[in-house]
C-alpha positions in Angstrom: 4.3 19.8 -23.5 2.7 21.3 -20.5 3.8 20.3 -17.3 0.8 19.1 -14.4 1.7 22.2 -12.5 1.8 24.8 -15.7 -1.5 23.1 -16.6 -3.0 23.1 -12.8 -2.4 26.8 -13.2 -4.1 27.5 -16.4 -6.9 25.9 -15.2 -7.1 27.8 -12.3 -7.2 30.8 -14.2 -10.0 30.0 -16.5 -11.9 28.8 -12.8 -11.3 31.8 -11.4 -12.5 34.0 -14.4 -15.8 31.2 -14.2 -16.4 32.8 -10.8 -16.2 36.1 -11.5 -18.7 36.1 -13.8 -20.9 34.4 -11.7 -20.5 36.2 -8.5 -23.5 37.6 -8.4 -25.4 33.6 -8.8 -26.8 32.5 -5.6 -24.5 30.6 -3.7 -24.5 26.5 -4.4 -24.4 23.4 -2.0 -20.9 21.7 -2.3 -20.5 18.6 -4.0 -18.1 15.8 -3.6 -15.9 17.5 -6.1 -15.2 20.4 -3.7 -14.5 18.1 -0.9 -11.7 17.1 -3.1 -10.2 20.5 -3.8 -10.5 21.6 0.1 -7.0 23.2 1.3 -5.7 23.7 4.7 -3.5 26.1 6.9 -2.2 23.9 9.8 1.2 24.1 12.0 1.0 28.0 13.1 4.3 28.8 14.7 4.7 32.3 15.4 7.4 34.8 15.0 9.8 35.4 18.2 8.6 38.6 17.8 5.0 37.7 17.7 4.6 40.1 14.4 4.9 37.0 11.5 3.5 33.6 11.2 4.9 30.8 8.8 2.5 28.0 8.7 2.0 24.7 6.1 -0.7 25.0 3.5 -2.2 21.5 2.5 -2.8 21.6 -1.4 -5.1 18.8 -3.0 -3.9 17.2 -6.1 -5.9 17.5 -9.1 -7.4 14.1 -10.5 -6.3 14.0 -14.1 -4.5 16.7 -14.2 -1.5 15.7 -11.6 -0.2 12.5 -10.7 -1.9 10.4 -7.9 -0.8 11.2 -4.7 -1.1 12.7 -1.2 -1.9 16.7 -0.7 1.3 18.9 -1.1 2.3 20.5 1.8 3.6 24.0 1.2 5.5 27.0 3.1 3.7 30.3 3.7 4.2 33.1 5.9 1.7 35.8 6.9 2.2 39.1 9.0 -0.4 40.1 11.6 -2.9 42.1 9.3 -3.4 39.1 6.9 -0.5 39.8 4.3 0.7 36.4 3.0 3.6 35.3 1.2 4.2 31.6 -0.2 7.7 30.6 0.9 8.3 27.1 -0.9 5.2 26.5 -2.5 4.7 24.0 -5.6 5.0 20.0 -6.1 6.5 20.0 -2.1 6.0 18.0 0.8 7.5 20.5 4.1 6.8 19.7 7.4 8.0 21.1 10.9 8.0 24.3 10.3 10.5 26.2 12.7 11.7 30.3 13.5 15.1 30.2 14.3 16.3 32.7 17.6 17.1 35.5 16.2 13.2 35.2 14.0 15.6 36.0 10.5 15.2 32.4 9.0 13.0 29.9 9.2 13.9 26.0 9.6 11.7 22.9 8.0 11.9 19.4 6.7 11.8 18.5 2.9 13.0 16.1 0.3 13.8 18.6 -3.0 15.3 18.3 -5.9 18.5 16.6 -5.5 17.8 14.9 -2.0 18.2 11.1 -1.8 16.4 11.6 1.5 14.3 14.6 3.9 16.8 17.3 4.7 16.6 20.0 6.9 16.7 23.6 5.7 17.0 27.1 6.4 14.7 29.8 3.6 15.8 33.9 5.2 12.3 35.7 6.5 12.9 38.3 3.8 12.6 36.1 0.9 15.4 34.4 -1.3 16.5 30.9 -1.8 16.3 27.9 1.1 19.6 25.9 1.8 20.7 22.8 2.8 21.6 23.0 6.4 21.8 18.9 7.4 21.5 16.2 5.4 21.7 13.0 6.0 22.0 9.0 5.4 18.4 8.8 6.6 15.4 11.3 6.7 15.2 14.1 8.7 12.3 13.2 10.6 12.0 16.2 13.2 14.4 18.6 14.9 14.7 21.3 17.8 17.0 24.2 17.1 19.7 25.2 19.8 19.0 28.8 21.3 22.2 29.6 20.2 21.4 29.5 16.5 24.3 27.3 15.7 23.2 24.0 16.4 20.3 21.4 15.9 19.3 18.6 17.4 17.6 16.1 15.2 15.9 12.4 14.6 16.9 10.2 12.0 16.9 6.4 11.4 19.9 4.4 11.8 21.1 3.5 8.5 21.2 0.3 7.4 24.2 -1.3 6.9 25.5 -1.9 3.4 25.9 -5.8 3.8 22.4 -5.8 4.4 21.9 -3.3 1.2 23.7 -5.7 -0.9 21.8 -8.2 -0.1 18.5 -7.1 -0.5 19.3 -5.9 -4.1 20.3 -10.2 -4.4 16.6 -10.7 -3.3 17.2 -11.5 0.5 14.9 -8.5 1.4 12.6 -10.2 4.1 11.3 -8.7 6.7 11.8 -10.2 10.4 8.0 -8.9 11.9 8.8 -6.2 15.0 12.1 -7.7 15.3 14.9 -6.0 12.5 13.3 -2.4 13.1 15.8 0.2 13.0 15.5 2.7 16.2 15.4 6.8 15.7 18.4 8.1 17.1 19.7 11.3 18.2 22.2 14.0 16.4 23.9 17.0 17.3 25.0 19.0 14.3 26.1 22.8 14.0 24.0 24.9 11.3 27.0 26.9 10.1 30.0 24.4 10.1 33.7 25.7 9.8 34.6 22.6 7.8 33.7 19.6 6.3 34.8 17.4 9.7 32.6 19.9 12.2 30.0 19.7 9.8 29.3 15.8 10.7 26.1 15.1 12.5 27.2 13.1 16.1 24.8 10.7 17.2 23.8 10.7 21.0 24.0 7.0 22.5 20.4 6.2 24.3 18.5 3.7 25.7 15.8 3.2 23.3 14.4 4.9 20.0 13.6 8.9 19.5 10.4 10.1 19.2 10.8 13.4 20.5 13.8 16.1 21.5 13.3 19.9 22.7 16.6 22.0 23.6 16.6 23.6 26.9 16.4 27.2 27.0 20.3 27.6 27.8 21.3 25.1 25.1 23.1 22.4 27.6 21.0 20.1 27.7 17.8 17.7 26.0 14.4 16.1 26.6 14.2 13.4 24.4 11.4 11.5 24.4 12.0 7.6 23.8 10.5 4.6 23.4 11.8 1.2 24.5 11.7 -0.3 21.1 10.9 1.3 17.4 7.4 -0.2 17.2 3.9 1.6 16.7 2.3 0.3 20.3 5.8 1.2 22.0 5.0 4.4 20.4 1.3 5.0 21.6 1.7 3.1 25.6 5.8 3.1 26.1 6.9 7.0 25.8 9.2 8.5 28.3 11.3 11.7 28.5 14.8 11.7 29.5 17.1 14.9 29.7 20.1 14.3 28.4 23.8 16.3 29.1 24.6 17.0 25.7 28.5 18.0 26.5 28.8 14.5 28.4 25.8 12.7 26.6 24.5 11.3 29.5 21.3 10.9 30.4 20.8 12.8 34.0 17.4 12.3 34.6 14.3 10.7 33.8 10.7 11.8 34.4 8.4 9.6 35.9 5.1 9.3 34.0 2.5 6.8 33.2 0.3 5.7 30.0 -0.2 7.7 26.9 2.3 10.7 26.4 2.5 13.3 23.6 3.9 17.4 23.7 6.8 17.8 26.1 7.8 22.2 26.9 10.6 22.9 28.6 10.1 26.7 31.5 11.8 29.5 30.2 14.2 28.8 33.2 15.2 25.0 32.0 13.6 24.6 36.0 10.6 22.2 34.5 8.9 20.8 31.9 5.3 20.8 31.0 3.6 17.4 29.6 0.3 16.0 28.3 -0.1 12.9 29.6 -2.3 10.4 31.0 -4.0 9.7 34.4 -3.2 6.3 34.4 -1.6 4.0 32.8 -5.5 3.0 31.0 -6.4 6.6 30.5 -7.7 6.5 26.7 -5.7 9.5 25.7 -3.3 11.8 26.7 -5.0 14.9 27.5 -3.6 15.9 31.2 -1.6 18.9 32.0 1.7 17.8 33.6 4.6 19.9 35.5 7.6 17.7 36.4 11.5 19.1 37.6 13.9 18.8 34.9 15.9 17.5 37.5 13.8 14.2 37.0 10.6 12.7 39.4 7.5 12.3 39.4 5.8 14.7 37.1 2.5 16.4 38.8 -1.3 16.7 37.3 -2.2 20.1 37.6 -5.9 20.2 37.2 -7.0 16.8 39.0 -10.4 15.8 37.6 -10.4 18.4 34.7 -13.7 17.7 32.4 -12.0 18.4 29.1 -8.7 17.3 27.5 -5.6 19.2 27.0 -4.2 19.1 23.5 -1.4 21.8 23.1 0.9 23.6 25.8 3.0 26.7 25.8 4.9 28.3 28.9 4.0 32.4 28.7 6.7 32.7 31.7 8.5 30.5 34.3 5.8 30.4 36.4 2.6 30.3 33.7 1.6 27.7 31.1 -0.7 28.8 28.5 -3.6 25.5 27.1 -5.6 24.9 24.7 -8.0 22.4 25.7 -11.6 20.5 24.5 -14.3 21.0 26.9 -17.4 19.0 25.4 -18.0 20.1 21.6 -15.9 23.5 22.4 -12.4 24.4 22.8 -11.3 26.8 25.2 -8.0 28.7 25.8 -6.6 29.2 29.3 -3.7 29.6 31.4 -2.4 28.6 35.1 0.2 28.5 37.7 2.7 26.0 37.1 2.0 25.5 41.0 -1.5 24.7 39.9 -3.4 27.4 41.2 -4.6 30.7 39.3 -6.5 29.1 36.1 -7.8 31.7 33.9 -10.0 31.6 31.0 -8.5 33.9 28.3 -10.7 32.9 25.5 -13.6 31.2 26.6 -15.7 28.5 24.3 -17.9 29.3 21.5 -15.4 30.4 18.9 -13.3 29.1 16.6 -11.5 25.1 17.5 -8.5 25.9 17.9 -5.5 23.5 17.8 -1.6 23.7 18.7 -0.9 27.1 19.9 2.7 28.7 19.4 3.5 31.8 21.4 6.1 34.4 21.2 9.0 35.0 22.9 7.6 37.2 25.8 4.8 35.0 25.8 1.9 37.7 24.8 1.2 37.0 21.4 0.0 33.5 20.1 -1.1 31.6 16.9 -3.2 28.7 16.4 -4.6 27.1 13.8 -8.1 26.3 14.1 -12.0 25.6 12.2 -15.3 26.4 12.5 -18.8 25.1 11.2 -18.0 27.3 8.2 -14.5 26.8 7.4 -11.5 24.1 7.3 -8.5 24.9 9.4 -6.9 28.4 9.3 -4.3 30.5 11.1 -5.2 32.9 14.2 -2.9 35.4 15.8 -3.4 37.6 18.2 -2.6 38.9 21.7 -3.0 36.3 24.2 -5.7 36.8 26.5 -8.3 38.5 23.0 -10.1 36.7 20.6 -7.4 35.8 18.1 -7.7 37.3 14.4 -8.4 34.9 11.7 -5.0 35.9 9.1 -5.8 33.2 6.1 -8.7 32.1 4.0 -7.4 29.1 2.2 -10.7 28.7 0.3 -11.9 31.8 -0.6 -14.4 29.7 -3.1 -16.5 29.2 -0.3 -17.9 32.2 0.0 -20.3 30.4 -3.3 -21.3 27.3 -1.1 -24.9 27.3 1.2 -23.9 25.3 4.1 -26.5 24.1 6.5 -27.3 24.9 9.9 -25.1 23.0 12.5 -26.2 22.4 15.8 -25.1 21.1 19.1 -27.2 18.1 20.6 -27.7 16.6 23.9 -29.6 13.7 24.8 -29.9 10.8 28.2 -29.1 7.7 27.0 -31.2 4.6 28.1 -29.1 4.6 31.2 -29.5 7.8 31.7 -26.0 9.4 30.6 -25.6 12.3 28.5 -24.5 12.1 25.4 -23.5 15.1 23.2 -23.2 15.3 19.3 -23.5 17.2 16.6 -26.4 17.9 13.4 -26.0 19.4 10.4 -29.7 19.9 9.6 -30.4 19.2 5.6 -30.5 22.8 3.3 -33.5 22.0 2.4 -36.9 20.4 4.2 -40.4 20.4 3.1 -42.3 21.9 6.0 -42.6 19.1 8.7 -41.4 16.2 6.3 -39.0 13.7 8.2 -36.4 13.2 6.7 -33.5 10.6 6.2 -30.3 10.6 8.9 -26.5 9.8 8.0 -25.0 8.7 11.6 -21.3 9.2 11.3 -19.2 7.2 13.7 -15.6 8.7 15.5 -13.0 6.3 15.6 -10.9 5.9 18.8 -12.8 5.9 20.7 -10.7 7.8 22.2 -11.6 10.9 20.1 -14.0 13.5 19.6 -16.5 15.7 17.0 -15.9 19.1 17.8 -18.3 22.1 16.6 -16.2 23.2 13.8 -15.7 21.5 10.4 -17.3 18.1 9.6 -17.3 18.0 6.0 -14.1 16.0 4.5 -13.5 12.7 1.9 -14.8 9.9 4.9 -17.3 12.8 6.6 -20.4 13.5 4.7 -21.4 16.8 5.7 -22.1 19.4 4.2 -22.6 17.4 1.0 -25.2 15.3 2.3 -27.2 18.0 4.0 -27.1 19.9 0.5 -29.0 17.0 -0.7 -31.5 16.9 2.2 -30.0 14.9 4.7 -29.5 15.2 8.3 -26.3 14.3 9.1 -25.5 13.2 13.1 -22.2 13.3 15.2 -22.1 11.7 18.1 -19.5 12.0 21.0 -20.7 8.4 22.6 -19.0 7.1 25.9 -15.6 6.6 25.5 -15.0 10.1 23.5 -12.7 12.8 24.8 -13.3 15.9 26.0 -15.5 15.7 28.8 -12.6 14.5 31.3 -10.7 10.5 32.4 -13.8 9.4 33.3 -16.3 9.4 30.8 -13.6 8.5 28.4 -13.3 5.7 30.3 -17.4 4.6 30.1 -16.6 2.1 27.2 -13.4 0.1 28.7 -14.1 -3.2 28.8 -17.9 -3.6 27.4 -16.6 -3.1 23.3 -20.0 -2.7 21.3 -22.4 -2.6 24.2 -23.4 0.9 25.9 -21.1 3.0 23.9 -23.0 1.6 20.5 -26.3 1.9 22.5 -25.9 5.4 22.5 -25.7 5.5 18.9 -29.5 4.1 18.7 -30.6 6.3 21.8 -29.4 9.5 19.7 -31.2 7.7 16.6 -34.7 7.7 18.6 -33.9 11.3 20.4 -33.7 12.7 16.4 -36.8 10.5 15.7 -38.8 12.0 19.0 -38.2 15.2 17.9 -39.8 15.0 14.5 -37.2 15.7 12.2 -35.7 12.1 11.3 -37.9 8.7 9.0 -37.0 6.3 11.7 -36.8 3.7 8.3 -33.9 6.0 6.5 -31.6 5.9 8.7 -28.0 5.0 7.6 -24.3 4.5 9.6 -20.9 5.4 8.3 -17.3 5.5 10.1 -13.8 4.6 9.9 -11.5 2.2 12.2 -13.5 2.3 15.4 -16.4 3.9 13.5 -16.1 1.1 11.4 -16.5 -1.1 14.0 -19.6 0.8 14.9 -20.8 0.7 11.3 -20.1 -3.2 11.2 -22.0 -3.3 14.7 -25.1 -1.4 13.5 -25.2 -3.4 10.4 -25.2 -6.8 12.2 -26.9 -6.3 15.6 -28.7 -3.8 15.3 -29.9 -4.2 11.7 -33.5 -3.5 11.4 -32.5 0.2 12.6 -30.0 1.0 10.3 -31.0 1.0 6.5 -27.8 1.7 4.8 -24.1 1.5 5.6 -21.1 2.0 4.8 -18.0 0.3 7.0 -14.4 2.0 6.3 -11.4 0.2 7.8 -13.1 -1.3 10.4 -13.3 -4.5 13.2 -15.8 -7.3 11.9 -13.6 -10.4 14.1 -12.3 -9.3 17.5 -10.0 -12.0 18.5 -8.4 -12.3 14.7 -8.2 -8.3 15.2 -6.3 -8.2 18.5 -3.8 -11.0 17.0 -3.2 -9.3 13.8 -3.2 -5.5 14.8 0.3 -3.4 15.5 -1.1 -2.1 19.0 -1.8 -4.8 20.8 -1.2 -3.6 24.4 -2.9 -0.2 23.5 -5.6 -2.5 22.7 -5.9 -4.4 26.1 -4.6 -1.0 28.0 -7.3 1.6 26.8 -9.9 -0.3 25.4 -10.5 -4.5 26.0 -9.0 -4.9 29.6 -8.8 -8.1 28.9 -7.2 -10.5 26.5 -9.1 -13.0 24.1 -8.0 -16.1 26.5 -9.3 -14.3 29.7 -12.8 -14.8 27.8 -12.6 -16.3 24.0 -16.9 -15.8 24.4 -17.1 -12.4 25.4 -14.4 -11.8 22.2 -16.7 -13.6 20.3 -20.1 -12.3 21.1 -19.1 -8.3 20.5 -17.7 -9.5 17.4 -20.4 -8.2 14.3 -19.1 -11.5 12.6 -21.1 -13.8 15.7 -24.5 -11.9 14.4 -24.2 -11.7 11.2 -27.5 -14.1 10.5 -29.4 -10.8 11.8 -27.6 -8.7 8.9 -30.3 -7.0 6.8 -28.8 -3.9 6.3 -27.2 -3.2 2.6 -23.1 -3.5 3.0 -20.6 -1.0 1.7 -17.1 -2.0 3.1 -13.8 -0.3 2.0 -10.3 -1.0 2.9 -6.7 -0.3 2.5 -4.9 -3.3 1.4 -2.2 -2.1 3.3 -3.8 -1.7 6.9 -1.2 -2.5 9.7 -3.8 -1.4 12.4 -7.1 -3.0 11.2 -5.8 -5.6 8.9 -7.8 -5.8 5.8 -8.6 -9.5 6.7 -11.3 -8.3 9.1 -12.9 -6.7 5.9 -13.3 -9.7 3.9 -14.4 -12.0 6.8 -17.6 -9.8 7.2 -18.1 -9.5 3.6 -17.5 -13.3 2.7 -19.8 -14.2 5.3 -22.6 -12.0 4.2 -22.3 -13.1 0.7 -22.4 -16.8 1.4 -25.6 -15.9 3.2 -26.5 -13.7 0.6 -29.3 -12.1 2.7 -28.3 -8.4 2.1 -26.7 -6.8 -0.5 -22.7 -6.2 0.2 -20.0 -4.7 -2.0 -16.3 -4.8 -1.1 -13.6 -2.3 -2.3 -10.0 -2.5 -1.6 -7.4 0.2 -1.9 -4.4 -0.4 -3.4 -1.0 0.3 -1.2 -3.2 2.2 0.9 -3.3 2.2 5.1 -5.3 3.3 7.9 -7.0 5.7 6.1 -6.9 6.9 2.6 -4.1 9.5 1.9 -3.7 10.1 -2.4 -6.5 12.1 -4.2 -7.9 9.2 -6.2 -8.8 6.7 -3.3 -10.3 9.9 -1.2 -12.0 11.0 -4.3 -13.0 8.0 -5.1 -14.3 6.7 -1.6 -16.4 10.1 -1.0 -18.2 9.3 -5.0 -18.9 5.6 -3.9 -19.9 5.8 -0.5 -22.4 8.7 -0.5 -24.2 7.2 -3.6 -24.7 3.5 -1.7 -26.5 5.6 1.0 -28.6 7.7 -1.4 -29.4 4.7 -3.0 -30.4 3.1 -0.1 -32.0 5.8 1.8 -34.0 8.2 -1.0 -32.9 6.1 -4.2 -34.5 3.0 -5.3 -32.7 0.4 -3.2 -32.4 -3.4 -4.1 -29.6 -4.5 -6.1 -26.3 -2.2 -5.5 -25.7 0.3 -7.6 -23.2 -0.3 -10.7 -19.7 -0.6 -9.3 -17.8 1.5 -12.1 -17.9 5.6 -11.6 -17.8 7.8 -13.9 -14.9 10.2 -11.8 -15.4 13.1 -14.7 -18.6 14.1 -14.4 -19.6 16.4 -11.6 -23.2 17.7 -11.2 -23.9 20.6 -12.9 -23.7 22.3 -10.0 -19.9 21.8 -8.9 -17.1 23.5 -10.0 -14.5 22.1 -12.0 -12.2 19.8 -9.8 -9.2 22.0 -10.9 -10.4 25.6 -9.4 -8.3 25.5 -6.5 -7.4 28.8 -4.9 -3.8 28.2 -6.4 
């Protein structure tokens, strides 16, 4: 019997030898079937040395070939002229990849063979077998390594107790909604334990749950980042850091910080930390660069007004903190003064998007992982301060794809405001011909396009524009990147301006001469769902097609049955249902759903705790009873937020981009048969198995 993997590998090798002997064919668009075969290098975290790079490799499982599932996440390490070596490759799931001090192992999380639950382990940089370094009664679910090399700090569940085990297996497993969550705690455990008694992980008493612990640089002490309760909104609104004595574990001081919070760096001194946070307490998204004493206080904003968003942080010295940051559509990297004076570009926008950067001990050499308009995410390395070297090219099949033209876009809204976006242009156009437009929707809003890689299972890309579409991102009011303020343009007016701007980008593109003003069609997930839902309800004779992914149809049901309430009234609403049950109402797509002419695709995980699936089959019930417009209505089973296992994605990509071609350059009328043939990809694609494996 051959195994999935054995036979993953054969096929591989029969792809491969298909390519070869077609190099010399001119290059193809992609299909759907390649989306689903796309692999990514992400979590760059550079040597201490700043020669090596492990990083995590996201594999796509094969439909019909492997069981069902989510990507595996693999181990690989590459030096700084590209040489790559796979570490703990296969049917794994590693995460947190981690160099220890002295760079001659590195840490990561992973449940193998033998695990009853995520364990953290230690593989040597030269090669060999990993170990078990901590296990315990609960996953590992993240960790900071002591500077010593002899201890970890790490986050784990509390365990529940066995009389509640025993009586779940009698049937009394009910769940008591938000209230009998167990909290994330703390442990202290030593890496190399003299015994069986030292080896025992000691838990850290705190006020709240873990989300977050970094070692100081002289191994005395913590920032832990908690939460006051173990629940998604407490999670997104509620995070604080604390530094904690470990010797005494006490805490001894407590930063003071307000709204959304996410990467916490202690100064090579222990002297400080360096945040992202928010403005305010209603600041959409944490994207501010912070500096607060470690001795506790208020922590400062060091670049007041900044017109871009911070997303990772790295201290170069005890006095300079290295960024990466959005600015618009581009992503720069710069540096400043942790007094907040001295900002220095040191690789300006235009190039690659980066992401999280890592830097090396002496702070000179850095790796990020980033993308591009022609490429998914890779590793970069490089001295800090040059254009970093792209080390990895995770799909080398690429090379055999045309991609289109992609384009930044700018346009005044009907109020004036400037929007920016993103157009892929279609591969091919006859002369002048209009032609038909895809609008893809962000969720958030609180998020943003960037001008690097737009083509994935819920974006249509590259894919549609091979098959002459236009295909439009747009970073409406509300997005990030352009600073607090314009992320801030939507609060309070849900579906008004910030959904205007959507039709004001749809009449630039039809001004200009490229786009049918009558085949134009509107896709997004969660907020871009809501969008989608919007456009296909309200503004219906604009939008001939859509397709709706986890998205709001009902806002007052939405705010009661959603896990982040307060995020919801914080960032977004200002206001609660019962300030104004009307207002609720009327930006609802539910309250215009007479006006829906627009054909319906709406798709769901069943298991949605942030857009319940209910406000999916509201919208759809209602427009079948009115039966005006086609609608279809597909539900994935055991899924969430998002889809996450190959079939769903696979099978959301096939479905949604043949209702819009259907609807836009097909025939139209009834919907297209609901069954899909998964197995046959146009002659064109490859076989779903060639994966660079």
């Amino acid at each position: 019997m051959i195994r999935p993997r054995a036979l993953l590998t054969l096929l591989v090798v029969v792809a491969v030898a298909a390519v070869g002997a077609s190099a010399s064919a001119a290059p193809t668009p992609m299909t759907e079937y390649d989306v689903a075969r796309l692999s990514y290098a992400v979590d760059a975290v550079v040597s201490p040395n700043g020669r090596e790079v492990a990083y995590l490799k996201h594999v796509q499982r094969v439909p019909f070939v492997e069981a069902d599932g989510p990507a595996w996440v693999e181990l690989h390490v590459v030096d700084g002229e590209g040489r790559a070596r796979p570490f703990v490759t296969g049917e794994v799931n590693v995460s947190s990849p981690a160099w220890t001090a002295s760079g001659q192992h590195i840490a990561f999380v992973a449940k193998r063979a033998g695990d009853e639950h995520a364990a953290l382990y230690l593989i040597p940089r030269d090669g060999g077998e990993a170990r078990r370094a901590v296990e315990h009664a609960t996953d590992v679910r993240g960790f900071s390594l002591a500077p010593d090399g002899e201890r970890v700090a790490f986050l784990a569940e509390r365990a529940q107790d066995e009389a509640a085990k025993k009586l779940a297996k009698e049937g009394f497993a009910q769940k008591i909604y938000e209230e009998d969550l167990r909290p994330t705690e703390v442990y202290v455990a030593r890496l190399s334990p003299g015994d069986a008694a030292a080896s025992r992980p000691e838990v850290i008493a705190l006020p709240g749950s873990a989300v977050d612990v970094a070692w100081s640089p002289k191994g005395d002490r913590l920032a832990v980042t908690l939460v006051p309760e173990p629940t998604v909104d407490a999670g997104y609104m509620k995070r604080r850091v604390h530094v904690v004595d470990v010797a005494k574990h006490a805490v001894v001081a407590e930063i003071d910080t307000v709204g959304k919070l996410d990467q916490v760096e202690w100064s090579p001194d222990g002297a400080r930390l360096a945040l992202i946070g928010s403005e305010d307490v209603n600041d959409p998204a944490a994207g501010r660069l912070l500096v607060a004493n470690a001795s506790g206080g208020a922590a400062r904003d060091l670049m007041p007004g900044y017109l871009g968003h911070v997303r990772s942080v790295a201290w170069r010295d005890a006095r300079t903190i290295a960024f990466v940051a959005d600015e618009g559509v581009e992503a720069t990297v710069a540096q400043i003064d942790a007094n907040g004076k001295g900002k220095k570009v040191l690789v300006p926008p235009g190039g690659p998007l980066f992401r999280r950067m890592s830097l090396s001990r002496d702070g000179r050499t850095a790796a990020f992982y980033g993308d591009s308009p022609a490429h998914p995410y890779e590793v970069f390395h490089g001295a800090l301060g040059k254009a970093p070297r792209r080390l990895t090219d995770s799909n080398p099949w690429l090379a055999q794809r045309r991609l289109a033209k992609q384009e930044v876009v700018r346009y005044a809204a009907r109020d004036g405001v400037e929007i920016e976006g993103l157009l892929i242009a279609p591969l091919e156009r006859a002369g002048d011909a209009r032609i038909p437009l895809i609008v893809v929707v962000h969720g958030g809003p609180e998020s943003n396009f960037r001008n690097g890689w737009l083509t994935s299972y819920g974006l249509p890309g590259q894919v549609s524009a091979g098959r002459g579409f236009a295909v439009f991102y747009p970073n409406y009011r509300g997005s990030t990147g352009r600073g607090v303020a314009f992320s801030k343009l939507s609060q309070g007016d849900p579906a008004g301006r910030e959904f205007d701007d959507l039709v004001d980008g749809v009449d630039h593109l039809v001004a200009s001469g490229l786009v049918d003003k009558a085949k134009v069609g509107v896709t997004g997930g969660s907020y871009g769902g809501y969008a989608t839902a919007w456009c296909s309800t309200y503004y219906s004779e604009r939008f001939a097609a859509g397709v709706m992914f986890v998205g709001v149809s009902d806002k007052i049901s939405k705010t009661g049955t959603t896990d982040i309430p307060e995020e919801e009234f914080l960032v977004h609403a200002r206001r609660r249902p019962w300030d104004d049950w009307q207002f609720f109402l009327e930006r609802s797509p539910i309250y215009h759903v007479q006006k829906a002419r627009t054909p319906l695709l709406i798709l769901h995980g069943d298991s949605d705790p942030r857009v319940h699936p209910g406000q999916s089959l509201e919208l759809y019930r209602f427009l079948r009873i009115l039966g005006k417009t086609p609608v279809r209505l597909v539900l994935y089973p055991q899924e969430g937020h998002g889809n996450r296992r190959a079939g769903g994605r696979l099978d959301y990509n096939l479905r949604s981009l043949r209702w819009l071609e259907h609807y836009l350059t097909g025939p139209g009328g009834a919907p297209p048969a609901h069954a899909i043939d998964y197995q046959r990809p146009p002659a064109s694609a490859s076989a779903p198995a060639a994966t660079d494996k």
